[in-house]
C-alpha positions in Angstrom: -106.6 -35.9 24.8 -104.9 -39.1 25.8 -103.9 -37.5 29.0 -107.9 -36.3 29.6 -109.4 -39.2 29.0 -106.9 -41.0 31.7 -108.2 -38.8 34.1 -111.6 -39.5 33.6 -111.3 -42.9 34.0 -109.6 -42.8 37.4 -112.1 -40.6 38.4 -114.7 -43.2 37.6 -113.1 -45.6 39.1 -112.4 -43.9 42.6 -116.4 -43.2 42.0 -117.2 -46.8 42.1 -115.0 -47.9 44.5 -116.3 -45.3 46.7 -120.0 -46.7 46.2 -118.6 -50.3 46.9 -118.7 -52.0 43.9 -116.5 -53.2 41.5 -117.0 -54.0 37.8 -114.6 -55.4 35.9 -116.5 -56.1 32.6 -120.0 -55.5 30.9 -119.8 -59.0 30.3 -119.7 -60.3 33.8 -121.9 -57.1 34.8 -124.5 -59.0 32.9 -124.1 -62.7 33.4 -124.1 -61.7 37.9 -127.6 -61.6 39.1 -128.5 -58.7 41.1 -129.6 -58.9 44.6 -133.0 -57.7 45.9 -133.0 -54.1 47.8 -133.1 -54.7 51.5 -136.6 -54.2 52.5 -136.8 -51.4 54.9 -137.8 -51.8 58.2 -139.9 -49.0 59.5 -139.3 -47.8 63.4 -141.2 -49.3 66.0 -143.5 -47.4 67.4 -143.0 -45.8 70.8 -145.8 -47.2 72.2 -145.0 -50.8 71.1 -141.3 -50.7 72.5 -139.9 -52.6 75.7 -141.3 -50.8 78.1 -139.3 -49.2 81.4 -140.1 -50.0 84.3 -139.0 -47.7 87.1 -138.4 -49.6 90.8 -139.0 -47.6 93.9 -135.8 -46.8 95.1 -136.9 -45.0 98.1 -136.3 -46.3 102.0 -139.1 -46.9 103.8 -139.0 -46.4 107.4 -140.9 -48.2 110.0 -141.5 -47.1 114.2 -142.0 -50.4 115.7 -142.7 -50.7 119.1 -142.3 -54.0 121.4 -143.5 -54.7 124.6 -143.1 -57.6 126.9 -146.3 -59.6 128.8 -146.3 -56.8 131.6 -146.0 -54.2 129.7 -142.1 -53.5 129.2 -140.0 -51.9 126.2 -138.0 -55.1 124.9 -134.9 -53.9 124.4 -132.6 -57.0 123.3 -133.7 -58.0 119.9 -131.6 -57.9 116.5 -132.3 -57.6 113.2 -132.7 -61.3 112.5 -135.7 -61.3 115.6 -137.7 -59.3 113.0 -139.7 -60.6 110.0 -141.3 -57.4 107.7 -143.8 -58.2 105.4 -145.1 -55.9 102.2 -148.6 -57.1 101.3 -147.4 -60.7 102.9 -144.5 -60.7 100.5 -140.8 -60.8 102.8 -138.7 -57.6 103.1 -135.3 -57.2 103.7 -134.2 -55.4 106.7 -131.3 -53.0 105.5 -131.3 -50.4 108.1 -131.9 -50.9 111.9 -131.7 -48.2 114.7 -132.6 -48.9 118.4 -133.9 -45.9 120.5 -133.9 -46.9 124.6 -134.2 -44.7 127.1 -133.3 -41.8 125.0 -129.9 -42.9 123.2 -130.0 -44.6 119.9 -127.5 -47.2 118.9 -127.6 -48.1 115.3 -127.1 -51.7 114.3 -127.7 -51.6 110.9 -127.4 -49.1 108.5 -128.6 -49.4 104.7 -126.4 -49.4 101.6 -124.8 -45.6 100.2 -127.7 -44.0 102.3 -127.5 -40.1 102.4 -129.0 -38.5 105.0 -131.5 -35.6 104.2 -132.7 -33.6 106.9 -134.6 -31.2 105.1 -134.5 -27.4 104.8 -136.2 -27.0 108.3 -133.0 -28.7 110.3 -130.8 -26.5 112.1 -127.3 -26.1 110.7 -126.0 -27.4 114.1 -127.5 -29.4 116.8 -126.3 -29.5 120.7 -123.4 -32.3 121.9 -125.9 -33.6 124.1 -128.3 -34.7 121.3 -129.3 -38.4 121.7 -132.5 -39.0 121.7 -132.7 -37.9 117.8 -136.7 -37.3 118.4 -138.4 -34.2 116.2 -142.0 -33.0 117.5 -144.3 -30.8 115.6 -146.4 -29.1 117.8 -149.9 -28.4 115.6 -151.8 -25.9 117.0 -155.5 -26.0 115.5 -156.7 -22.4 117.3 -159.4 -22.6 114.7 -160.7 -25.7 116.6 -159.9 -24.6 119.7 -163.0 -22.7 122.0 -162.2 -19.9 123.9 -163.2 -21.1 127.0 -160.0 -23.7 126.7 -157.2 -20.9 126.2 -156.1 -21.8 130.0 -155.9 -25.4 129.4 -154.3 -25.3 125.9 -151.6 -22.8 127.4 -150.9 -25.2 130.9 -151.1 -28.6 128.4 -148.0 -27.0 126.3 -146.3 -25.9 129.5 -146.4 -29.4 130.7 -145.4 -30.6 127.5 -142.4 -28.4 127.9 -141.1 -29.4 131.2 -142.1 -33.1 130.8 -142.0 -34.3 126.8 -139.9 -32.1 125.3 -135.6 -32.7 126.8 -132.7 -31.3 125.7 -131.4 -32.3 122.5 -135.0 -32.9 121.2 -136.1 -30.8 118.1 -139.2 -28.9 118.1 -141.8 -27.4 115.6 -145.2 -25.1 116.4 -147.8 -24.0 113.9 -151.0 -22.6 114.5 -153.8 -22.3 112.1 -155.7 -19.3 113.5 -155.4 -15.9 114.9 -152.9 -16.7 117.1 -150.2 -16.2 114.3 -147.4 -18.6 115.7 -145.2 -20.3 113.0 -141.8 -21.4 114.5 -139.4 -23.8 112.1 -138.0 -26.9 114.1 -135.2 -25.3 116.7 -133.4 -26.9 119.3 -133.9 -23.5 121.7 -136.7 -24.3 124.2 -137.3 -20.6 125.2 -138.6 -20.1 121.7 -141.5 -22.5 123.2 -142.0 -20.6 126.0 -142.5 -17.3 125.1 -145.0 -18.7 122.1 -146.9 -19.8 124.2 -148.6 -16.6 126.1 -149.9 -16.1 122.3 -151.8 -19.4 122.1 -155.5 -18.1 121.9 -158.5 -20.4 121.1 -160.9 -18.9 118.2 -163.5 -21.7 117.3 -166.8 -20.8 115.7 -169.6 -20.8 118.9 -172.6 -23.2 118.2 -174.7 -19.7 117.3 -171.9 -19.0 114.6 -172.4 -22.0 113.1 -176.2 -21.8 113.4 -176.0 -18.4 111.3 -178.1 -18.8 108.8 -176.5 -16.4 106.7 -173.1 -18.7 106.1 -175.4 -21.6 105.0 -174.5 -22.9 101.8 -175.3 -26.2 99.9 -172.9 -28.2 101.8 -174.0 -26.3 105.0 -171.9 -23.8 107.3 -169.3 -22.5 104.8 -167.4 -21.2 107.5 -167.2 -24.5 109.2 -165.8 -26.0 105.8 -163.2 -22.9 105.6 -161.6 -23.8 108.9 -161.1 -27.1 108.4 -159.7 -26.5 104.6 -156.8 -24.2 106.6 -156.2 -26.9 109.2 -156.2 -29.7 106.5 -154.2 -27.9 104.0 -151.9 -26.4 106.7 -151.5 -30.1 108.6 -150.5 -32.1 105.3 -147.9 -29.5 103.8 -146.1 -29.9 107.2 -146.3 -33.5 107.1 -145.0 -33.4 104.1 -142.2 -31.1 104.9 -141.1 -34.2 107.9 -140.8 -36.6 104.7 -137.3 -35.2 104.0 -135.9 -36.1 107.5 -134.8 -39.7 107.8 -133.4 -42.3 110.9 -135.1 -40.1 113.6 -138.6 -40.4 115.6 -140.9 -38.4 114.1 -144.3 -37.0 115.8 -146.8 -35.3 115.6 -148.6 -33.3 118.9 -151.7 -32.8 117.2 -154.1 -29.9 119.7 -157.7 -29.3 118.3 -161.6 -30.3 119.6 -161.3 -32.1 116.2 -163.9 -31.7 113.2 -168.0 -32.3 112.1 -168.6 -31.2 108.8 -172.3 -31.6 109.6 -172.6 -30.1 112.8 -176.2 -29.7 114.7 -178.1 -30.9 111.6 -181.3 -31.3 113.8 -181.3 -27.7 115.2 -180.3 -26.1 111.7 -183.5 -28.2 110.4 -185.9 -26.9 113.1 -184.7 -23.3 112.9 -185.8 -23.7 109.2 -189.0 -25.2 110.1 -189.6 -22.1 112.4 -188.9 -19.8 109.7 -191.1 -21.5 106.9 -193.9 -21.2 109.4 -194.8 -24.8 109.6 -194.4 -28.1 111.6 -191.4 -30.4 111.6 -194.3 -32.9 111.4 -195.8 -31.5 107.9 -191.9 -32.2 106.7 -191.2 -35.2 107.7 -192.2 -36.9 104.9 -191.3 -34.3 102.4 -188.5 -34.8 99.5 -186.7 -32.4 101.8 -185.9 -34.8 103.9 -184.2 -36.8 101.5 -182.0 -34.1 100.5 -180.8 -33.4 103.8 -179.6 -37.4 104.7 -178.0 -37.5 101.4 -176.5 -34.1 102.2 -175.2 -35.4 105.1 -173.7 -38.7 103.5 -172.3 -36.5 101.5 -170.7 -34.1 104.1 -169.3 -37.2 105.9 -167.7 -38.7 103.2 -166.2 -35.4 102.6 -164.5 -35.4 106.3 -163.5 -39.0 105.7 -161.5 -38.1 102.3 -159.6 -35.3 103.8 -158.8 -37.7 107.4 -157.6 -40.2 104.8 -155.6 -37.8 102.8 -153.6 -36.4 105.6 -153.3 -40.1 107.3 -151.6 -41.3 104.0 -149.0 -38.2 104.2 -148.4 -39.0 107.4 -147.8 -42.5 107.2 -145.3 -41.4 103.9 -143.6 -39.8 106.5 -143.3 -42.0 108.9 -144.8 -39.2 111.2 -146.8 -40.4 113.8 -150.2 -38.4 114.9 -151.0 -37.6 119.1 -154.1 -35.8 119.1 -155.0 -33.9 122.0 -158.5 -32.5 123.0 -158.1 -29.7 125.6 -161.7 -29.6 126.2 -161.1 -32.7 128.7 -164.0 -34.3 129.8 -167.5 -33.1 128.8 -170.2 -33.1 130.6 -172.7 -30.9 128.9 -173.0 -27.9 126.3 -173.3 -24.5 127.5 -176.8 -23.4 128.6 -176.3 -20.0 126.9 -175.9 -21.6 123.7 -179.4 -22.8 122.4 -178.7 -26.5 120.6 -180.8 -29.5 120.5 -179.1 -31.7 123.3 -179.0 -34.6 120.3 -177.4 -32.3 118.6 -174.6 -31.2 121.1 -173.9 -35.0 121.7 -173.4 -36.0 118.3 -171.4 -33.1 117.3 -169.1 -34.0 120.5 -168.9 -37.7 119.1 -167.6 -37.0 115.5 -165.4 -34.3 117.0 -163.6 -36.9 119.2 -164.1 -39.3 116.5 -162.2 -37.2 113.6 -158.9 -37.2 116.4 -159.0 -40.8 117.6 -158.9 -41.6 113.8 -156.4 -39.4 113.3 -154.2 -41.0 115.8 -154.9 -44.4 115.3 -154.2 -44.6 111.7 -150.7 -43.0 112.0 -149.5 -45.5 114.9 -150.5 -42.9 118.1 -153.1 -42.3 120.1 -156.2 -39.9 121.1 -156.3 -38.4 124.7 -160.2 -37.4 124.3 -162.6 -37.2 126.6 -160.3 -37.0 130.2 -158.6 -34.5 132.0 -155.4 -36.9 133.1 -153.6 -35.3 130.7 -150.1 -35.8 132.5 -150.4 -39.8 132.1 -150.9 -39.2 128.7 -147.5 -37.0 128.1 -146.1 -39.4 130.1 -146.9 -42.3 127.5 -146.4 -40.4 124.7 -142.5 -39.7 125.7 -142.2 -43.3 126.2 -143.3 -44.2 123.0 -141.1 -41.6 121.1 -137.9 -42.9 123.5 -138.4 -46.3 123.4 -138.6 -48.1 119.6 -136.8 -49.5 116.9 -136.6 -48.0 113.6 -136.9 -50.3 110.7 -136.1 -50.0 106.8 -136.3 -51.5 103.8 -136.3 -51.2 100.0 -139.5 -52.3 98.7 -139.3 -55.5 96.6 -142.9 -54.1 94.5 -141.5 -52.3 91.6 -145.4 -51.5 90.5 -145.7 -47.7 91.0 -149.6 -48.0 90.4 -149.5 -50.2 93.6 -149.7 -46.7 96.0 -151.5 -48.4 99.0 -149.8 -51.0 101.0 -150.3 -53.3 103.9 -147.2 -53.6 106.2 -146.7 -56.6 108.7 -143.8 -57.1 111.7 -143.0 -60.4 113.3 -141.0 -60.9 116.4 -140.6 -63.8 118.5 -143.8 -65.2 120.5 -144.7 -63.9 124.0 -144.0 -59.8 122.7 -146.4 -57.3 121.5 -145.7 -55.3 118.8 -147.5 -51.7 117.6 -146.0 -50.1 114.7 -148.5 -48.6 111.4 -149.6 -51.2 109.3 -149.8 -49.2 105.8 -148.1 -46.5 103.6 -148.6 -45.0 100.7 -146.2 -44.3 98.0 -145.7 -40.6 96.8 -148.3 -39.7 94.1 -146.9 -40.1 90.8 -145.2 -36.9 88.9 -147.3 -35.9 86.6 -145.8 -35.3 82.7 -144.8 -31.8 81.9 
């Protein structure tokens, strides 16, 4: 009995030493004044914690172009001759590449930078690669009359002999019938025999005046077409987003876009079949309808130039559009259009590419038939540049839309974009 109740009272007393405490008497248990419970803290709420902010750790790269008083590629400067600017705040320069005369020389290069060239790079490239240029030829067939197939075929054959040199990569796409989809290759034959399939299959002005594909927006085959070229144009700008330090651009052929095309004729034809006067309508709610329906359709064409501007500009992709039709001097008298009609429809079509162009750094050659002066140009400005990066100093990811800015020293020009957008953000799973 002795020996059991020993145990027991070790036991206890490994039991409260083992809860930390230690009491040595009932007495003193007694007289010692307990301490409170520690209040208990509940967790903070998820929303109320610190929040994270995530800093856009992505380069931006910058074409910039500068030109001398007559004209001249200036081909001397340094870093330290440029000032960037992000919505007027100071970047710095961490990468720097100079392009002249078709050999690059890089000055600067940025910090632990891996190169990503993209699933559409060849494997290996030819010794005599300098230039580092990549073009996308776009094709819009769907945009493209019949009538032009000749010129379409002798512009990319000039294109070929004059803009395109070894070591250059090249891409073409159509959007049409013509069924040409070629991934960006060094091999220039591949050019050449894609081109005897280059075939022009834009709606005539009595397609679109079919009644029977009106809808509420109007011609539903007009807004088709330009949903495949759209579509088709952004996912390959948004493919050239993974290849970095080389001069991106983009050979953009089409007769360009008018969501709203020959309003005034499609309005008269349904006059004529009502059996009444344009004069009994004018003045009708009708009327109404159709300019707000029009708004409408122009804002639409607007949100989708915008949309694949912004994905260019990502991608430091710059846009050349090219209108085969060359200069025009009249519609065809076979096709019955209100001569109004046929001149606005040839404005917003030239319209839709100079915007194109111009908000992506290039230019439009619209409206002329010197297209040889324009190739010419265009392979200047894809030889001749510096390319400029910098980690943006805005860590606001809600900031997607912003202004860019370069300074050189007085007496040069400079051309270069003057806005990008930052990649739409993920959205949670």
């Amino acid at each position: 009995m002795r020996n059991t109740a020993k145990y027991l009272l070790a036991g206890a007393f490994t039991l409260v030493l083992a809860s930390g405490v230690i009491v040595t008497s009932r007495g003193l248990m007694a007289q010692a004044p307990q301490a409170p419970p520690a209040p208990v803290v509940p967790p903070i709420p998820q929303s109320l914690q610190t929040p994270t902010f995530r800093l856009n750790s992505d380069l931006v790269s910058l074409d910039v172009i500068v030109r001398d008083a007559k004209g001249q590629f200036a081909a001397d400067l340094k870093p330290q001759d440029f000032e960037l600017y992000e919505d007027g705040v100071k970047q710095e320069i961490v990468s720097f590449v100079l392009s002249h005369g078709g050999r690059t020389y890089n000055q600067k290069a940025p910090p632990s930078l891996a190169v990503q060239e993209g699933v559409y790079v060849p494997a290996s490239r030819p010794t005599s690669d300098a230039s580092g240029r990549v073009f996308l030829l776009f094709i819009d067939d769907y945009h493209l009359d019949f009538g032009v197939t000749p010129k379409t075929r002798e512009l990319l054959k000039k294109m070929l002999k004059s803009l395109i040199h070894d070591g250059d990569m090249y891409g073409i796409v159509t959007t049409g019938t013509s069924s040409v989809s070629q991934q960006l290759t060094y091999d220039k034959q591949i050019l050449e025999s894609a081109i005897t399939r280059i075939t022009g299959n834009a709606l005539k002005p009595s397609e679109i005046l079919n009644r029977g594909s009106w809808g509420s927006q109007g011609p539903i085959e007009v807004r088709h077409r330009a949903r495949v070229a759209f579509e088709t144009a952004y996912d390959l700008v948004k493919n050239l987003e993974k290849i970095q330090n080389r001069r991106k651009a983009v050979i953009y052929i089409s007769s360009g876009y008018d969501f709203n095309p020959f309003e005034k004729t499609r309005f008269e034809q349904e006059v004529e079949r009502l059996g009444t006067t344009a004069e009994a309508l004018t003045y009708d709610p009708f009327q109404i309808t159709r300019e707000s329906q029009a708004s409408l359709n122009e804002a639409d064409l607007v949100a989708e130039l915008t949309t694949l501007t912004r994905a260019a500009r990502r991608a430091n992709a710059a846009f050349y559009t090219i209108d085969p039709r060359g200069l025009i001097a009249g519609q065809d008298m076979a096709e019955e259009v209100n001569s109004t009609d046929f001149q606005d429809y040839v404005r917003e079509t030239q319209v839709s590419l100079r915007v194109l162009a111009e908000e992506t750094g290039g230019f439009a050659i619209v409206n002329q038939n010197d297209f040889d002066k324009g190739i010419k140009r265009i392979d200047s400005e894809t030889s001749d540049y510096y390319l400029v990066g910098f980690y943006s100093s805005n860590p606001d990811p809600l900031r997607r839309n912003r202004k860019l800015e370069v300074k050189v020293r007085d007496g040069l020009s400079v051309n270069h974009r003057t806005s990008y957008s930052l990649r739409p953000l993920a959205q949670p799973k």
